[in-house]
C-alpha angles and dihedrals in degrees: 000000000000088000093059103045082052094055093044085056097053090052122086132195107233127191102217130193145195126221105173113303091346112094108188144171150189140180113293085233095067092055117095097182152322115250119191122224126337137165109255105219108209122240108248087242122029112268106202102256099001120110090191128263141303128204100242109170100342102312136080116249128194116250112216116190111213097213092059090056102048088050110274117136095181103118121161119189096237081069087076090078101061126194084213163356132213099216109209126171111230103193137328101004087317108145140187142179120227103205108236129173089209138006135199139146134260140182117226128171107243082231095071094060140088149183118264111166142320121247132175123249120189086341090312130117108244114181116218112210127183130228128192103328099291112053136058121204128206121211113192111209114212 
């Protein structure tokens, strides 16, 4: 019994979330929500990770793609309409939208991950982690 509580504690449930060839993932408690589709407005000068903003809820939230921020300079126009965002709060009531294609959940034992890199989000550090070959997962630190 105490085996298994123990192994119960060292599992997480993760949302992850898909944005082109990139499968990611953070813990469930990070997320604040998921939004459907809105139109990203672009930032009048290019500002490193960031897509532009999007009105959620009466108020204007930044728009990070994560492929920007792992490296990957590929952008194509059509990406400014986006099926959804993966709205996390960073600190304070600051809030951001990752920019997905699809979202789900999935349970993963902490002892399968490791860390990978640090990055920064919105100014913040985010830690990506790796688990198993075929999903990243994003820790926020607060």
């Amino acid at each position: 019994m105490q085996r298994q509580r123990e192994s119960e504690s060292n599992n997480g449930i993760y949302i992850h979330f898909s944005w082109k060839n990139y499968v990611m993932a953070m813990p469930v408690e990070l997320v604040a929500e998921i939004v459907e589709s809105h139109q990203v407005v672009r930032y009048p000068v290019e500002v490193p990770g960031h897509r532009g903003v999007v009105s959620l809820r009466g108020g204007i939230v930044p728009v990070v793609d994560p492929r920007l921020v792992l490296g990957d300079v590929a952008i194509e126009k059509s990406d400014d309409h986006v099926h959804r965002f993966v709205v996390v709060e960073v600190r304070n009531g600051v809030r951001l939208c990752l920019m997905a294609e699809d979202v789900g959940k999935v349970n993963i034992s902490t002892a399968e991950i490791y860390d990978q890199s640090t990055v920064a989000i919105h100014g913040e550090p985010v830690r990506i982690l790796k688990a198993e070959d075929f999903i990243r997962v994003m820790e926020i630190s607060a």
